[in-house]
C-alpha positions as CSV (number, residue, x, y, z in Angstrom):
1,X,263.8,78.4,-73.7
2,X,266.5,76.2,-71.9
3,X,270.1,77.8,-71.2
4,X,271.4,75.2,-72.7
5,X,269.4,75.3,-76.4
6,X,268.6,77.9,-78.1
7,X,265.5,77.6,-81.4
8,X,265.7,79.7,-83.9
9,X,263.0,82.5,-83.8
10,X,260.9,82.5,-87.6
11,X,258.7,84.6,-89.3
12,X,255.2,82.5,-89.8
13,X,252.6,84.4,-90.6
14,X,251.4,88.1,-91.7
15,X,248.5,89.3,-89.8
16,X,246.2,90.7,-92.5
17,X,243.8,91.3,-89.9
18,X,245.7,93.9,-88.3
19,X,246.9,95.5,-91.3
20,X,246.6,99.3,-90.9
21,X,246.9,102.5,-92.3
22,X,250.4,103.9,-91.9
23,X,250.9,106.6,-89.9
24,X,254.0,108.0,-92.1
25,X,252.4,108.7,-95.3
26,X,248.6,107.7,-97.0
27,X,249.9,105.2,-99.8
28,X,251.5,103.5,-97.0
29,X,251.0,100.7,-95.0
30,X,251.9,99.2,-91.3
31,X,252.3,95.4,-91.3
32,X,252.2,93.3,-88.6
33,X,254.8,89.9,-89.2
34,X,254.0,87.1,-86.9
35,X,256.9,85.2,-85.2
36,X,256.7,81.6,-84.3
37,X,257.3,83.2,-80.1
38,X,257.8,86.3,-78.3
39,X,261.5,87.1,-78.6
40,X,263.1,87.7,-75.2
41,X,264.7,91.3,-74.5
42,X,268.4,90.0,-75.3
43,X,267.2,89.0,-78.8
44,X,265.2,92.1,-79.3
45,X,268.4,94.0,-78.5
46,X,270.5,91.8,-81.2
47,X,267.6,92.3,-83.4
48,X,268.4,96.1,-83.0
49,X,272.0,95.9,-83.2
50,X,272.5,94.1,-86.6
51,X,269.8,96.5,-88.0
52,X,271.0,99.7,-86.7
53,X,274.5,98.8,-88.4
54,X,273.1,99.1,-91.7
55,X,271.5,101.9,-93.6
56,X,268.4,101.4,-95.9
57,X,266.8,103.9,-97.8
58,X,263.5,102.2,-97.7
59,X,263.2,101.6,-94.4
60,X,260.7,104.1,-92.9
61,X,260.0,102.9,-88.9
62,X,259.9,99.4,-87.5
63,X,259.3,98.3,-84.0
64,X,258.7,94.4,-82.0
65,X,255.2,93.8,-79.9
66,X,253.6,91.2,-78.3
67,X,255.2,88.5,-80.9
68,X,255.4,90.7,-84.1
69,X,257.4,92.5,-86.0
70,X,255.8,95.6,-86.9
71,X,256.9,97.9,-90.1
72,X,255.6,100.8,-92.2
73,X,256.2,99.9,-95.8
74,X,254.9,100.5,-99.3
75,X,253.3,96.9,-100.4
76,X,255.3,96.6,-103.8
77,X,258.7,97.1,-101.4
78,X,258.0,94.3,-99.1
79,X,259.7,91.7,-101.1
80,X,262.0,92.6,-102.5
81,X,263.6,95.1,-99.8
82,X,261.4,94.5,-96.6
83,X,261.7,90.8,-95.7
84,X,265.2,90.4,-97.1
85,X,266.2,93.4,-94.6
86,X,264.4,92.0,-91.4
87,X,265.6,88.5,-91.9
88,X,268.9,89.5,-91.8
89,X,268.7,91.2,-88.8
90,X,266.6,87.8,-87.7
91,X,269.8,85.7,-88.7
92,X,272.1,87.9,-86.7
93,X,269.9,87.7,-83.8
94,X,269.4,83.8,-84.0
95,X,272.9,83.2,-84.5
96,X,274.2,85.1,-82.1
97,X,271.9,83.8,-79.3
98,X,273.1,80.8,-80.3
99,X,276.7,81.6,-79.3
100,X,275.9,83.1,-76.0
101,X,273.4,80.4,-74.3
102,X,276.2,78.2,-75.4
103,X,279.2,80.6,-74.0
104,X,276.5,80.7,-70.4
105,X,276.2,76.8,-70.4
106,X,280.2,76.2,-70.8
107,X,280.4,78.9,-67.8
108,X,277.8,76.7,-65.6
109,X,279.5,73.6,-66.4
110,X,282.7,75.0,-65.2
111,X,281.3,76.3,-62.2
112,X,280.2,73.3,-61.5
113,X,282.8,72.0,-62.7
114,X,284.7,73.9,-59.8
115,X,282.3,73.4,-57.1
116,X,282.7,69.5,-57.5
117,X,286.6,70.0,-57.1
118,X,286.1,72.4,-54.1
119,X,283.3,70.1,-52.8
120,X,286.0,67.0,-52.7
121,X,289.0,69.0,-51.2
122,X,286.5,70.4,-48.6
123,X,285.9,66.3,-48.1
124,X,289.2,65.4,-48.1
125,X,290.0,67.9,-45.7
126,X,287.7,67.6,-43.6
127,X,288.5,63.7,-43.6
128,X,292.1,64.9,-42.5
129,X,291.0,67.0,-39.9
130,X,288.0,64.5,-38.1
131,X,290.6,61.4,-38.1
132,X,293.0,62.1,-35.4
133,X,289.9,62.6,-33.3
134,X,287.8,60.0,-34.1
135,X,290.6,57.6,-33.8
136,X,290.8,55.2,-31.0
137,X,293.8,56.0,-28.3
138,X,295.9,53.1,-27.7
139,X,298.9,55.1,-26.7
140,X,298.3,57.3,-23.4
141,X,298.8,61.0,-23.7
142,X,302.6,61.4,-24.3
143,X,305.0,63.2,-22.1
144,X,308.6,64.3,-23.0
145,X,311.0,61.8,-21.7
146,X,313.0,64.8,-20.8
147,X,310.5,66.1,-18.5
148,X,310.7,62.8,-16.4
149,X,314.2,62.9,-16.7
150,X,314.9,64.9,-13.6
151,X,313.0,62.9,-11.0
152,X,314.7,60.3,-11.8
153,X,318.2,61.5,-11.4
154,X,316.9,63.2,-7.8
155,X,315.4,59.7,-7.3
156,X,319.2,57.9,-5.7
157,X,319.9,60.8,-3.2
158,X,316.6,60.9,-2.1
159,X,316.7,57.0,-1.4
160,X,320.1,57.2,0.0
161,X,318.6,60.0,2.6
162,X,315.8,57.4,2.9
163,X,317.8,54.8,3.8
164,X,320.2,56.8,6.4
165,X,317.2,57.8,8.2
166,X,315.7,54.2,8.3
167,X,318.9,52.7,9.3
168,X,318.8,51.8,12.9
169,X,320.9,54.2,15.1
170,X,324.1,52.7,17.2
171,X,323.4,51.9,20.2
172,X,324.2,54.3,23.1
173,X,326.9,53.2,25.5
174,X,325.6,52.3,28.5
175,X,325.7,54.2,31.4
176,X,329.0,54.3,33.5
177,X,327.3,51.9,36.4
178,X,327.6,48.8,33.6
179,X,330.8,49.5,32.2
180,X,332.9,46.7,33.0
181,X,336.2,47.3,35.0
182,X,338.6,46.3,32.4
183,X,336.9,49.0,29.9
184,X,337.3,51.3,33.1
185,X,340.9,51.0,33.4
186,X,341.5,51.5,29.4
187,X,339.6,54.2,29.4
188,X,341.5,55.8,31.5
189,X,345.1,55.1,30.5
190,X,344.0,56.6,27.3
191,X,342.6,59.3,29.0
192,X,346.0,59.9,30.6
193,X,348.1,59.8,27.0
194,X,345.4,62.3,25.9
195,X,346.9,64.6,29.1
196,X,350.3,63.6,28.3
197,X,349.6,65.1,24.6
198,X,348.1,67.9,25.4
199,X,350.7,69.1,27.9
200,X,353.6,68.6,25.2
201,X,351.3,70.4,22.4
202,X,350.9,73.1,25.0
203,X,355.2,73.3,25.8
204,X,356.0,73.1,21.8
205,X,353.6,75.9,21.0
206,X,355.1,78.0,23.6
207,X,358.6,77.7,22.5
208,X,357.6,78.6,19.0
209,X,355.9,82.1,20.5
């Protein structure tokens, strides 16, 4: 049986063959009913439950092997108490299947259902994450403007230093032997004011102690 049909199990046939003596009293009889399959345990345990929620005085033991029903009866109560209380108990059991291999195939649709959904958003995700990756570089790895920022500003000062160490020094004066005699002669007459200076800074800073 598929999950997703369910066939009605039938009565077709009454074994004559293994018609027996009943066990429960001499003038009965135990009958064997054949059904068109062997019913699976969740049907058996329908099969039970409609029958066990009714009371019937002729009922005297009943039980489900290998494909049969099997029932301890007298012959004149079969049909008209018999049959019309097991296929009731049939119908329940056949209806009710029914509902619940299609209440098991609306839950596997869903789940798979779900699965689809989760098996897309895991795609799309996944899509998200691999992109940035597998995306050519065209722009080098960034670095804060900030961050460059400062050598830049240090950049001026350290090119001024630069520059007053590569600037050629003055040239020394040359030694007293090439000093001309007209340089001589200023150089001294200033040389003499600087006396003259110092000698009045000297009086004036005396008179003030």
């Amino acid at each position: 049986m598929a999950m997703d049909e369910f066939t009605d199990i039938v009565i077709v046939d009454l074994d004559v063959n293994r018609t027996t003596w009943s066990r429960v009293h001499s003038s009965m009889r135990t009958l064997y009913l054949k059904l068109d399959r062997e019913p699976n345990p969740e049907w058996t345990r329908l099969f039970y439950e409609e029958r066990n929620s009714r009371v019937e005085l002729k009922r005297h033991g009943l039980w489900i092997e290998d494909g049969y029903i099997v029932f301890d009866c007298l012959l004149i109560d079969v049909d008209d108490y018999h049959l019309p209380d097991i296929r009731q108990s049939i119908d329940y059991a056949n209806a009710r299947s029914r509902v619940l291999v299609e209440v098991r195939h609306a839950e596997a649709e869903r789940l798979r259902s779900e699965a689809r959904s989760e098996a897309h958003m895991l795609g799309a995700l996944r899509a998200s994450i691999r992109s940035p990756a597998t995306a050519p570089s065209e722009m080098p790895a960034a670095t804060p403007e900030p961050l460059a920022e400062p050598a830049k500003i240090v950049e001026p000062v350290a090119t001024a230093t630069a520059a007053a160490e590569s600037a050629p020094e003055p040239e020394s004066t040359p030694p007293d032997t090439q000093i001309e005699p007209l340089h001589v002669e200023r150089e001294e007459a200033l040389e003499a004011k600087r006396n003259d200076w110092r000698a009045r800074f000297r009086a004036a800073l005396h008179r003030n102690k």
